[in-house]
PDB file of N, CA, C and O in Angstrom:
ATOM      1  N   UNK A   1      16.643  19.523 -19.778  1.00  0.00           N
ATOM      2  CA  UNK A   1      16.428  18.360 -18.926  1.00  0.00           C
ATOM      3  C   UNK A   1      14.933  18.178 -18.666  1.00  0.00           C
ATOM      4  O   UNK A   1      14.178  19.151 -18.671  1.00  0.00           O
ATOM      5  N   UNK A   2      14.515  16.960 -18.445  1.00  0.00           N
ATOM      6  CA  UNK A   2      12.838  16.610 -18.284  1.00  0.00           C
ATOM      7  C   UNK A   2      12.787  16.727 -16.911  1.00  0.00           C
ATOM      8  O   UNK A   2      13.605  16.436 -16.039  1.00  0.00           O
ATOM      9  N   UNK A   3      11.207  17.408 -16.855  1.00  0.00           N
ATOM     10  CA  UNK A   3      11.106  17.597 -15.052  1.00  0.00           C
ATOM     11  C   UNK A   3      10.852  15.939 -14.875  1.00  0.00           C
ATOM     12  O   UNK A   3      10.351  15.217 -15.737  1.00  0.00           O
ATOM     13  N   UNK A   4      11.254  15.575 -13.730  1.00  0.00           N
ATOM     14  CA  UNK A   4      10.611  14.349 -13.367  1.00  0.00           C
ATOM     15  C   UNK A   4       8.853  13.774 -13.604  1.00  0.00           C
ATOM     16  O   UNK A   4       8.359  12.741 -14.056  1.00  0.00           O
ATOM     17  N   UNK A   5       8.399  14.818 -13.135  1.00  0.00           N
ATOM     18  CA  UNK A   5       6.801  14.394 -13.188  1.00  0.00           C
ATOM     19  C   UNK A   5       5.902  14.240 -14.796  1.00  0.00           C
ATOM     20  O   UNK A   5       4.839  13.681 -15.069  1.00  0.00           O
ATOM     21  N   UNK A   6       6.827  14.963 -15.586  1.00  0.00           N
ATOM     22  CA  UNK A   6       6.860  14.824 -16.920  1.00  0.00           C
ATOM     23  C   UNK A   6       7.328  13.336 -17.837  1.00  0.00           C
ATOM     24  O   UNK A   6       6.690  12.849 -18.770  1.00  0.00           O
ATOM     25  N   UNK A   7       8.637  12.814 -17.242  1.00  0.00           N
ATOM     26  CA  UNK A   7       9.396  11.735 -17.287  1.00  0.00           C
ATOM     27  C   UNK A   7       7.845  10.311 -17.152  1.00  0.00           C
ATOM     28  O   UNK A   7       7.460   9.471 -17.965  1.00  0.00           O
ATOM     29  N   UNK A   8       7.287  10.728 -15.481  1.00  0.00           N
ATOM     30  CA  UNK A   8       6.668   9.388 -14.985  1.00  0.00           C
ATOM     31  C   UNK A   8       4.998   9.469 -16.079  1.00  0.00           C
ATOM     32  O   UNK A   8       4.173   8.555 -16.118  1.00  0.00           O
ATOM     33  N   UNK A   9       4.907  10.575 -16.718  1.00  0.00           N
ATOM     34  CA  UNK A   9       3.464  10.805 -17.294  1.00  0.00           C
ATOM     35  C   UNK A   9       3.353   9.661 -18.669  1.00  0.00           C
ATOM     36  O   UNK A   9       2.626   8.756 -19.076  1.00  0.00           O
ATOM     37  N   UNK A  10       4.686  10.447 -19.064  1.00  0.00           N
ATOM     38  CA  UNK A  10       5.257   9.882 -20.625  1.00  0.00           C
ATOM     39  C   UNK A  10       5.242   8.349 -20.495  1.00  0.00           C
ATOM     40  O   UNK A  10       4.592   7.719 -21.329  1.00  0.00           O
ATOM     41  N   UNK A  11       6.032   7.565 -19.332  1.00  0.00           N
ATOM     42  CA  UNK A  11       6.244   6.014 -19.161  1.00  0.00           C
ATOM     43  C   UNK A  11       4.946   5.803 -19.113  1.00  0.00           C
ATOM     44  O   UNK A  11       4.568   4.913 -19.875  1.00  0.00           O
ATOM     45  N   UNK A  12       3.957   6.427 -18.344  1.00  0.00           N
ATOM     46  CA  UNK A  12       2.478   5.526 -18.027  1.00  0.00           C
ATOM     47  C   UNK A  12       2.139   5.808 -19.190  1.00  0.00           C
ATOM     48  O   UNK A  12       1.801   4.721 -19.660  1.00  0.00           O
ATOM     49  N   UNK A  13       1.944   6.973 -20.363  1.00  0.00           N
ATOM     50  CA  UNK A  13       1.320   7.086 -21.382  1.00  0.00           C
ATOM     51  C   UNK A  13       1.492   6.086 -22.363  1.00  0.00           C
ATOM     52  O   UNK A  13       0.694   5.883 -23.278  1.00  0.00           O
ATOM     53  N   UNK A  14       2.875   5.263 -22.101  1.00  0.00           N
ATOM     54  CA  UNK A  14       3.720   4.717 -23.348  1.00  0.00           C
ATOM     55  C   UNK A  14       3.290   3.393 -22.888  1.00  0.00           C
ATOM     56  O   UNK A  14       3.307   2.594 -23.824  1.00  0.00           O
ATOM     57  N   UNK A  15       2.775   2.692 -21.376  1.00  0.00           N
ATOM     58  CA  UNK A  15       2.399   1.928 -21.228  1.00  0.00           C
ATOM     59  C   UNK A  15       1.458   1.271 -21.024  1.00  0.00           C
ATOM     60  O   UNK A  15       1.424   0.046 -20.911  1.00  0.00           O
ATOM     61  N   UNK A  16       0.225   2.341 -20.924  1.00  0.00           N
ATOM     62  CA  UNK A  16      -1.186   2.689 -20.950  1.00  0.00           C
ATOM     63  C   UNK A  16      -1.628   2.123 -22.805  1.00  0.00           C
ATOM     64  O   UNK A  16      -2.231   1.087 -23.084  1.00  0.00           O
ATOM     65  N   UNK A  17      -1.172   3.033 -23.680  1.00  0.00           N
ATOM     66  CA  UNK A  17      -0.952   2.383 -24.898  1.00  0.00           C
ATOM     67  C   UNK A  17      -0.466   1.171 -25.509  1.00  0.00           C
ATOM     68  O   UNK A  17      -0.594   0.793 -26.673  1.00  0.00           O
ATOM     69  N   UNK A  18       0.151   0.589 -24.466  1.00  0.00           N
ATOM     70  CA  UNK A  18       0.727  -0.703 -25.325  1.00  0.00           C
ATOM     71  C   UNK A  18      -0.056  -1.957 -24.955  1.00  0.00           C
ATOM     72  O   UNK A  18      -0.044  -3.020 -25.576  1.00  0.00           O
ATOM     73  N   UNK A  19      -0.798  -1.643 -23.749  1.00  0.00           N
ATOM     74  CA  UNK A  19      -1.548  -2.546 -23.048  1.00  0.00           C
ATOM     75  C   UNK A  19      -2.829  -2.658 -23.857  1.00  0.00           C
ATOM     76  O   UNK A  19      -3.406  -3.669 -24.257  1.00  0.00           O
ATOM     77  N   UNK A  20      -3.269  -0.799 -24.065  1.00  0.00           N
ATOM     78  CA  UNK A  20      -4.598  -1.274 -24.897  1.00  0.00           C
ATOM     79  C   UNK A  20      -4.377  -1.484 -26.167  1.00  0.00           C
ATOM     80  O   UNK A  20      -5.411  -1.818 -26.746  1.00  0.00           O
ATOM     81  N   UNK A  21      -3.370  -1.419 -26.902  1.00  0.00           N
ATOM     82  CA  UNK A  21      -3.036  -1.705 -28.512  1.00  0.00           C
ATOM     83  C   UNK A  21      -3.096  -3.474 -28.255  1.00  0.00           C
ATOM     84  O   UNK A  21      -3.828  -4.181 -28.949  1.00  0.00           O
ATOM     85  N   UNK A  22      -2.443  -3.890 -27.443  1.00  0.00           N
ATOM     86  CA  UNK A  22      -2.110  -4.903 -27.311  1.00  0.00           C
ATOM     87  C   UNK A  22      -3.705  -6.524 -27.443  1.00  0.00           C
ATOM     88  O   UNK A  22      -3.653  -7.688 -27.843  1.00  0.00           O
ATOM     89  N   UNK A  23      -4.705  -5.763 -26.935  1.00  0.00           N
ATOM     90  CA  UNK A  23      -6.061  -6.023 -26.461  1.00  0.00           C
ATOM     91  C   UNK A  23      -6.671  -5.609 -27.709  1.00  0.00           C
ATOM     92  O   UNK A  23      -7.846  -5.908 -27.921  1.00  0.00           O
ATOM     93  N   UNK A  24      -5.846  -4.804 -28.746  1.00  0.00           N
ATOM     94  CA  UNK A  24      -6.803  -4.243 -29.804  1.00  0.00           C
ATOM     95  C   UNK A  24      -7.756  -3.426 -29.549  1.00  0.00           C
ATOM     96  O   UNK A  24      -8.523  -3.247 -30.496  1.00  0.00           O
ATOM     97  N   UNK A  25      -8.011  -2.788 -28.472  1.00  0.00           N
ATOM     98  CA  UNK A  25      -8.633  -1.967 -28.275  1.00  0.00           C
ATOM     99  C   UNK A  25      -8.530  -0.567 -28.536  1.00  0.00           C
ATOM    100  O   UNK A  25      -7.505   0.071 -28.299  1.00  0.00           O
ATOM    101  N   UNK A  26      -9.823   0.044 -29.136  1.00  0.00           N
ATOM    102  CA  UNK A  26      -9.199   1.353 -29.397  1.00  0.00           C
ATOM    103  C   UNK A  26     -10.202   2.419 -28.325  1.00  0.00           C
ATOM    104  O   UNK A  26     -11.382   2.277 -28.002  1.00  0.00           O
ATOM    105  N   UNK A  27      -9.225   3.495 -27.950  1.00  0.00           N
ATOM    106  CA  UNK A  27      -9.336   4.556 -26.952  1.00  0.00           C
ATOM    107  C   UNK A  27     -10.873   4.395 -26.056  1.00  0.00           C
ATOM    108  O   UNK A  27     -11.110   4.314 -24.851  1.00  0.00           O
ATOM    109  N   UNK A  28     -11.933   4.393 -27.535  1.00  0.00           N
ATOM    110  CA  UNK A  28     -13.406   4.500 -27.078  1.00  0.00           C
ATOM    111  C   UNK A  28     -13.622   2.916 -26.303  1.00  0.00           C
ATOM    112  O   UNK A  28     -14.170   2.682 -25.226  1.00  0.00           O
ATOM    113  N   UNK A  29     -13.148   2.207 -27.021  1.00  0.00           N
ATOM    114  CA  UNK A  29     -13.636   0.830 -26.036  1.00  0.00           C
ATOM    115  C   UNK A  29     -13.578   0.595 -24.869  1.00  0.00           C
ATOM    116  O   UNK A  29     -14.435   0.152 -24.104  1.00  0.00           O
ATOM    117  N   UNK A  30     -11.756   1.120 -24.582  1.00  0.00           N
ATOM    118  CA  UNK A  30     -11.410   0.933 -23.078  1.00  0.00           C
ATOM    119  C   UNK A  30     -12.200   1.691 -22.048  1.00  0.00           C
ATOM    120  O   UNK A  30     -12.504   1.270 -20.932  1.00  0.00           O
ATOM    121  N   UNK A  31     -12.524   2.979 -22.617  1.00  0.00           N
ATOM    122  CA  UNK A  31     -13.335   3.931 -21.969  1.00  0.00           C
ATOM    123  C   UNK A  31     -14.622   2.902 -21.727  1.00  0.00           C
ATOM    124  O   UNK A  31     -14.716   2.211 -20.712  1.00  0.00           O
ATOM    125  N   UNK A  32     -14.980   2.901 -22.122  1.00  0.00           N
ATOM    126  CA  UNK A  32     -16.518   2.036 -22.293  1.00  0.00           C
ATOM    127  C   UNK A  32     -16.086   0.695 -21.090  1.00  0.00           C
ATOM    128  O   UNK A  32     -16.332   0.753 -19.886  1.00  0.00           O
ATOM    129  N   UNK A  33     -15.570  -0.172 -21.624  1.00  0.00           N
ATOM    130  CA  UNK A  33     -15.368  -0.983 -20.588  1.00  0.00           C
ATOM    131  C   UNK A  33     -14.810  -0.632 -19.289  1.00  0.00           C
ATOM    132  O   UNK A  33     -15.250  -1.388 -18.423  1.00  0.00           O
ATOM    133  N   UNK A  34     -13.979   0.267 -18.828  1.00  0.00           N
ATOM    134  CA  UNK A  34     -13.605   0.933 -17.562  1.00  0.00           C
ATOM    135  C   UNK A  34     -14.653   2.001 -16.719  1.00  0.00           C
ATOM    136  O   UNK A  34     -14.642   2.482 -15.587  1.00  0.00           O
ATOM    137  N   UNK A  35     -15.692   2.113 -18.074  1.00  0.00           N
ATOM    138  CA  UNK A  35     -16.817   3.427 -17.646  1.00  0.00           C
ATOM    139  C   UNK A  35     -16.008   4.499 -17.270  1.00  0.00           C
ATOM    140  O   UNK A  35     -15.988   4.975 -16.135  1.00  0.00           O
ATOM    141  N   UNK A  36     -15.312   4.899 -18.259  1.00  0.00           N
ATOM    142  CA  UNK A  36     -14.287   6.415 -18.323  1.00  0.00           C
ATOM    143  C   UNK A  36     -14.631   6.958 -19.520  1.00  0.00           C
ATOM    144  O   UNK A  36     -14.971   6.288 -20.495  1.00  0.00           O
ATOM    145  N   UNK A  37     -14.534   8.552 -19.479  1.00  0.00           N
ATOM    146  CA  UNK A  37     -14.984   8.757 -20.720  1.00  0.00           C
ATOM    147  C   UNK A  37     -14.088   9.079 -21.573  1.00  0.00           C
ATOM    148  O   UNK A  37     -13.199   9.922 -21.454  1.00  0.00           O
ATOM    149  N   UNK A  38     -14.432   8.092 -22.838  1.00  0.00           N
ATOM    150  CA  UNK A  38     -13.107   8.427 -23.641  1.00  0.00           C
ATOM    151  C   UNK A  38     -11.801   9.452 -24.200  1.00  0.00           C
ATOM    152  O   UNK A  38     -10.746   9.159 -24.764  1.00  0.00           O
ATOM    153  N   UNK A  39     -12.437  10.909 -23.731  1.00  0.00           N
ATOM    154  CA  UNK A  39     -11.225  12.065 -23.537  1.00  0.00           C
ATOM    155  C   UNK A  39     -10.612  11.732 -22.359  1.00  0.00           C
ATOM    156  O   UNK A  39      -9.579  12.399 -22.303  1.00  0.00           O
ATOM    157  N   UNK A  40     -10.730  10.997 -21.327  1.00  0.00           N
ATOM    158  CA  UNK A  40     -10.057  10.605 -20.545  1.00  0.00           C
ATOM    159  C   UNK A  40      -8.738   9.911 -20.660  1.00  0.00           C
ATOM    160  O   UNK A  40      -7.680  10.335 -20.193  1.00  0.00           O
ATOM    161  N   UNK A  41      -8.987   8.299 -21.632  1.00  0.00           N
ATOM    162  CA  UNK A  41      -8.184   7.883 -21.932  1.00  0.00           C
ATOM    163  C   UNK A  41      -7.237   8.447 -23.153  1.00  0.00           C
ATOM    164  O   UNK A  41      -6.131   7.938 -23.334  1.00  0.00           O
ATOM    165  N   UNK A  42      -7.712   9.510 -23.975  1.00  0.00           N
ATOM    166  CA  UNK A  42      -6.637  10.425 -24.965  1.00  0.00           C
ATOM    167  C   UNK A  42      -5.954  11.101 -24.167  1.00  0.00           C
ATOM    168  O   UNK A  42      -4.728  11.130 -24.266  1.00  0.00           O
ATOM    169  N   UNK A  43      -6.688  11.843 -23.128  1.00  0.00           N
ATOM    170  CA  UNK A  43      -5.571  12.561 -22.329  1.00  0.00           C
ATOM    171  C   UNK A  43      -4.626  11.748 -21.395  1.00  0.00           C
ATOM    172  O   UNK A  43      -3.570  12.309 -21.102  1.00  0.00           O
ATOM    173  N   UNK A  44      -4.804  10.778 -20.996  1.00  0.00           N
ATOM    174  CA  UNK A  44      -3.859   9.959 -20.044  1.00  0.00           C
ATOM    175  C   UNK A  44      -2.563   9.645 -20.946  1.00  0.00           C
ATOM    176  O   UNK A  44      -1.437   9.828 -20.483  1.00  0.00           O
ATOM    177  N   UNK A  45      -2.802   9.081 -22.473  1.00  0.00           N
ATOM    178  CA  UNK A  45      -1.827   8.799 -23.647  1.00  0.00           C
ATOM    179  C   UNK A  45      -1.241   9.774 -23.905  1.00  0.00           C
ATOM    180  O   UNK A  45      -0.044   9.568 -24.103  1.00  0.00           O
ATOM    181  N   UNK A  46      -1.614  10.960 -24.010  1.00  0.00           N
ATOM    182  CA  UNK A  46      -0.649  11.951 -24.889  1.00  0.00           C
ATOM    183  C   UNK A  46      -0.083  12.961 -23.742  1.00  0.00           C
ATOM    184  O   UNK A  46       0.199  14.103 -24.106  1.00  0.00           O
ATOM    185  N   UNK A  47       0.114  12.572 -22.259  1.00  0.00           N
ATOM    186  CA  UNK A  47       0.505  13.314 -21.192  1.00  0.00           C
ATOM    187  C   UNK A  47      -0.127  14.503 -20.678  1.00  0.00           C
ATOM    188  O   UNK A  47       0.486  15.438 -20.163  1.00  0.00           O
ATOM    189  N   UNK A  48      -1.358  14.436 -20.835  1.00  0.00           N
ATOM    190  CA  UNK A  48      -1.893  16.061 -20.457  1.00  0.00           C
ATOM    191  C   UNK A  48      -2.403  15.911 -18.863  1.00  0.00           C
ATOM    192  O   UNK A  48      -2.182  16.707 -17.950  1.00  0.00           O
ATOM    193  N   UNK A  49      -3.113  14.715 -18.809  1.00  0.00           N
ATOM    194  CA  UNK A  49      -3.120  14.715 -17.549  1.00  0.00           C
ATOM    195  C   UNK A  49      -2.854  13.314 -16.872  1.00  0.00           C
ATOM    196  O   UNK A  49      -2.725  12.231 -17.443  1.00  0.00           O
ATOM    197  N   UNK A  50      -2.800  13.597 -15.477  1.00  0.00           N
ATOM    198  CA  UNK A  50      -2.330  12.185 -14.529  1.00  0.00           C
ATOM    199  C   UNK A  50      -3.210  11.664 -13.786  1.00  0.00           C
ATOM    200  O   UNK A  50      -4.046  12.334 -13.179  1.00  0.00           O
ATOM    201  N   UNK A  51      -3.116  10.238 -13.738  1.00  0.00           N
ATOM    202  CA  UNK A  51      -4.069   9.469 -13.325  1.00  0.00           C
ATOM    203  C   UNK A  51      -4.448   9.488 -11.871  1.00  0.00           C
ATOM    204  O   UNK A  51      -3.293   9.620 -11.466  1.00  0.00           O
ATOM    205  N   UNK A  52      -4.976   9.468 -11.056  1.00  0.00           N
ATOM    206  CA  UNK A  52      -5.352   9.459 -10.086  1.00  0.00           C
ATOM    207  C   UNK A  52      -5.111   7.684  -9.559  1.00  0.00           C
ATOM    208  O   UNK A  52      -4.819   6.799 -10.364  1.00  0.00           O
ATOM    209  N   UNK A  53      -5.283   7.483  -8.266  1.00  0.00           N
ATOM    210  CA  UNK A  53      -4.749   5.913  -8.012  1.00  0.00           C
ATOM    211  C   UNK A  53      -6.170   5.118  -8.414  1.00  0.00           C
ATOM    212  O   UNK A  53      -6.067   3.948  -8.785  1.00  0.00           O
ATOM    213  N   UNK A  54      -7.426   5.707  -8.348  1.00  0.00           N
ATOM    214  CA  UNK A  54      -8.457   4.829  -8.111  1.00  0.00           C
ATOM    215  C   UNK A  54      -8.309   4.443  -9.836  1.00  0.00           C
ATOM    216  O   UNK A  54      -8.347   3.249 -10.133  1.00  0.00           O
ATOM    217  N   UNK A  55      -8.163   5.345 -10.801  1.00  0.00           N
ATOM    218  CA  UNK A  55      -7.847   5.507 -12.452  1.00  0.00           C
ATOM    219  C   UNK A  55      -7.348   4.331 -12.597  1.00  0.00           C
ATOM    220  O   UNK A  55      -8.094   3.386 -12.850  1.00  0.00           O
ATOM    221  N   UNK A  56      -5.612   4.123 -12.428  1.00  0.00           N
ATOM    222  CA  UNK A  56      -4.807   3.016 -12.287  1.00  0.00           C
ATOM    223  C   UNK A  56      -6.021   2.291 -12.335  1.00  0.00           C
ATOM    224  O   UNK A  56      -6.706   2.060 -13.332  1.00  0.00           O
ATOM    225  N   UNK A  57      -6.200   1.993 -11.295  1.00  0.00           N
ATOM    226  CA  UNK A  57      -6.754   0.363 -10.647  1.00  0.00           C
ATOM    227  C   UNK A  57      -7.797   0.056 -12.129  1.00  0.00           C
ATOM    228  O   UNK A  57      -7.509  -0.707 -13.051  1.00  0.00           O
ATOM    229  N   UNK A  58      -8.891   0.794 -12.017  1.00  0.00           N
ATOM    230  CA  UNK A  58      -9.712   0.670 -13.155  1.00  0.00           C
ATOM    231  C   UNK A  58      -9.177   0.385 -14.274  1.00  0.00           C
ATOM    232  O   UNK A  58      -9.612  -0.694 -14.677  1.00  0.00           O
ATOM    233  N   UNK A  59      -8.483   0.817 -14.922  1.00  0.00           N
ATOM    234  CA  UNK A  59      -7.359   1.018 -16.492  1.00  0.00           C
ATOM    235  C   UNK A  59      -7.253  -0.357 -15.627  1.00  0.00           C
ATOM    236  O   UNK A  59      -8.292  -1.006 -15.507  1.00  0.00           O
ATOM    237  N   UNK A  60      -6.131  -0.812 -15.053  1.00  0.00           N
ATOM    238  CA  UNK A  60      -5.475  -2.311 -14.828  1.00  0.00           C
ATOM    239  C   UNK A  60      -6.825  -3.802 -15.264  1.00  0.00           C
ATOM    240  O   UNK A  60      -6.876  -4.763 -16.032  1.00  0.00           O
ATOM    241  N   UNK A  61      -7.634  -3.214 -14.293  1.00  0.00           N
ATOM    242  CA  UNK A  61      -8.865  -4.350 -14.276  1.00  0.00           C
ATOM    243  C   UNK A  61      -9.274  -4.158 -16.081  1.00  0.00           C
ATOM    244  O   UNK A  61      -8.961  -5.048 -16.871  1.00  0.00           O
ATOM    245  N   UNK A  62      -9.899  -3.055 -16.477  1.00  0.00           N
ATOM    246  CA  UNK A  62      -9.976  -3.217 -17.548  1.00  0.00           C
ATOM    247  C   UNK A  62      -9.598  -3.471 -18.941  1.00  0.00           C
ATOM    248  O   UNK A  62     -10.281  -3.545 -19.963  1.00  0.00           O
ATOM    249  N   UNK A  63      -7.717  -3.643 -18.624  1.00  0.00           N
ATOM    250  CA  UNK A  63      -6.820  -4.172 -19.573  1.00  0.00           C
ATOM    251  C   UNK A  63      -6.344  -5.579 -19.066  1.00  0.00           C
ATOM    252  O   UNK A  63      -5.192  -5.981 -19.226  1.00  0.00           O
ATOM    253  N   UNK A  64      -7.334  -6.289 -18.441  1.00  0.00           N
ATOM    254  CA  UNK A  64      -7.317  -7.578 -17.928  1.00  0.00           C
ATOM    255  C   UNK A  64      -5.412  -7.784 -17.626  1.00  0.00           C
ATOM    256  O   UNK A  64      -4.665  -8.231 -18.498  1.00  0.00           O
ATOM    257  N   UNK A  65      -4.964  -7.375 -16.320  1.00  0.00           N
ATOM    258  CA  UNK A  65      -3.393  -6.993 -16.170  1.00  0.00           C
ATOM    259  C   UNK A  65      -3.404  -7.994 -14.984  1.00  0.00           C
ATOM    260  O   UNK A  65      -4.410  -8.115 -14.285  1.00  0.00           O
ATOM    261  N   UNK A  66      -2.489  -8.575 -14.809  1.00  0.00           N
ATOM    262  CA  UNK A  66      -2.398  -9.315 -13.510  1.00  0.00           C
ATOM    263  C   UNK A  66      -2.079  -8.506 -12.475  1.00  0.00           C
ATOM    264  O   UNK A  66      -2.431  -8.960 -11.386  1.00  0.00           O
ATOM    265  N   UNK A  67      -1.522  -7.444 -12.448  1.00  0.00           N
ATOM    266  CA  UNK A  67      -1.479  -6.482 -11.631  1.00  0.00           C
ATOM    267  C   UNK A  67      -1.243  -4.870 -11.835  1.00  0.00           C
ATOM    268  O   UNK A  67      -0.431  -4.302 -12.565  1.00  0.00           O
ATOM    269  N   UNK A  68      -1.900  -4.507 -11.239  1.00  0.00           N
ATOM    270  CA  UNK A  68      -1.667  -2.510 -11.249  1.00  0.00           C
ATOM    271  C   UNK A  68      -0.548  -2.440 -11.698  1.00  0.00           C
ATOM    272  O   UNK A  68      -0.588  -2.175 -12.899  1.00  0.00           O
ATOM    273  N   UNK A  69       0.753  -2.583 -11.194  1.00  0.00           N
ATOM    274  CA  UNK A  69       1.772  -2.290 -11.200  1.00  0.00           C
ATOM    275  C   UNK A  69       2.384  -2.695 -13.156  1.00  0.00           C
ATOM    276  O   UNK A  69       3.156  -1.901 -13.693  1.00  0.00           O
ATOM    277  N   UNK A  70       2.111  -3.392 -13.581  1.00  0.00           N
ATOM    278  CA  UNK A  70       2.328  -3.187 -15.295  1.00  0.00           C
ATOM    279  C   UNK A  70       2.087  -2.246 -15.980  1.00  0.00           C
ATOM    280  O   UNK A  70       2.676  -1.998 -17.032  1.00  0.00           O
ATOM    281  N   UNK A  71       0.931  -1.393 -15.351  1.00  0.00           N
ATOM    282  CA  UNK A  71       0.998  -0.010 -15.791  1.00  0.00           C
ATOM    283  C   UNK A  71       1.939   1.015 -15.394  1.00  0.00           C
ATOM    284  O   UNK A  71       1.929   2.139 -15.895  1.00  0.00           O
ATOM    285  N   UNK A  72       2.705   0.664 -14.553  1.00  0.00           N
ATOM    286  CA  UNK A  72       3.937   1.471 -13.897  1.00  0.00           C
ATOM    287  C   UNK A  72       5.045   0.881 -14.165  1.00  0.00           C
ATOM    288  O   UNK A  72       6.077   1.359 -13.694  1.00  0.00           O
ATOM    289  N   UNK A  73       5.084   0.058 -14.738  1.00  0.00           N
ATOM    290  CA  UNK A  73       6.122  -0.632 -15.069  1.00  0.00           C
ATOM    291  C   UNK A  73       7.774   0.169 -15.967  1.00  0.00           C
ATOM    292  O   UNK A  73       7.825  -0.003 -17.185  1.00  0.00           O
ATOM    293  N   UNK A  74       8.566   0.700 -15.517  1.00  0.00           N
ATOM    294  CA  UNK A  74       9.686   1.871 -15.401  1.00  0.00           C
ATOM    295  C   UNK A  74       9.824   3.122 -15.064  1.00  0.00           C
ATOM    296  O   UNK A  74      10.814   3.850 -15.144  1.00  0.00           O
ATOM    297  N   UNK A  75       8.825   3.316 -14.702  1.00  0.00           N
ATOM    298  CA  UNK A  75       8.944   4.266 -13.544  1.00  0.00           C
ATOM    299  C   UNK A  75       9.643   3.958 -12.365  1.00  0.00           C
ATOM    300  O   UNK A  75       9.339   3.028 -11.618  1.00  0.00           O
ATOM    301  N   UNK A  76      10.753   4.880 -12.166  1.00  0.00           N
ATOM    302  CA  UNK A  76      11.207   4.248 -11.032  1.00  0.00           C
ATOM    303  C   UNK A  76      11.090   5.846  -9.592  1.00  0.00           C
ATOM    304  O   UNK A  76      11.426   5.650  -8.424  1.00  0.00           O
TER     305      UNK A  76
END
């Protein structure tokens, strides 16, 4: 069985990725435009580590999102 906190990493990873595929952006760009450094955004994708809330917000603004919450989007 998946621990939960494992479950909510995987959804943001899977949706973190689709947002910046989506923009055509690749890993280094978003970094660059969010001013994150790009092992940041590999590790947020492949579940190693979790975002912090101020992260969110940044990632959102910088995947031009109408709101935070599309990055959370099934997580429940």
């Amino acid at each position: 069985m998946k621990q939960p906190t494992k479950s909510v990493q995987l959804q943001f990873a899977k949706n973190l990725r689709r947002h910046r595929e989506r923009l055509d952006l690749s890993q280094e760009a978003l970094a660059e435009i969010c001013g994150l450094h790009r092992t940041e955004i590999s590790l947020l994708e492949r579940c190693k580590r979790s975002p912090r809330l101020e992260t969110i917000v940044i990632l959102a603004r910088g995947l031009e999102l109408g709101f935070v919450g599309e990055l959370l989007e099934g997580i429940v």
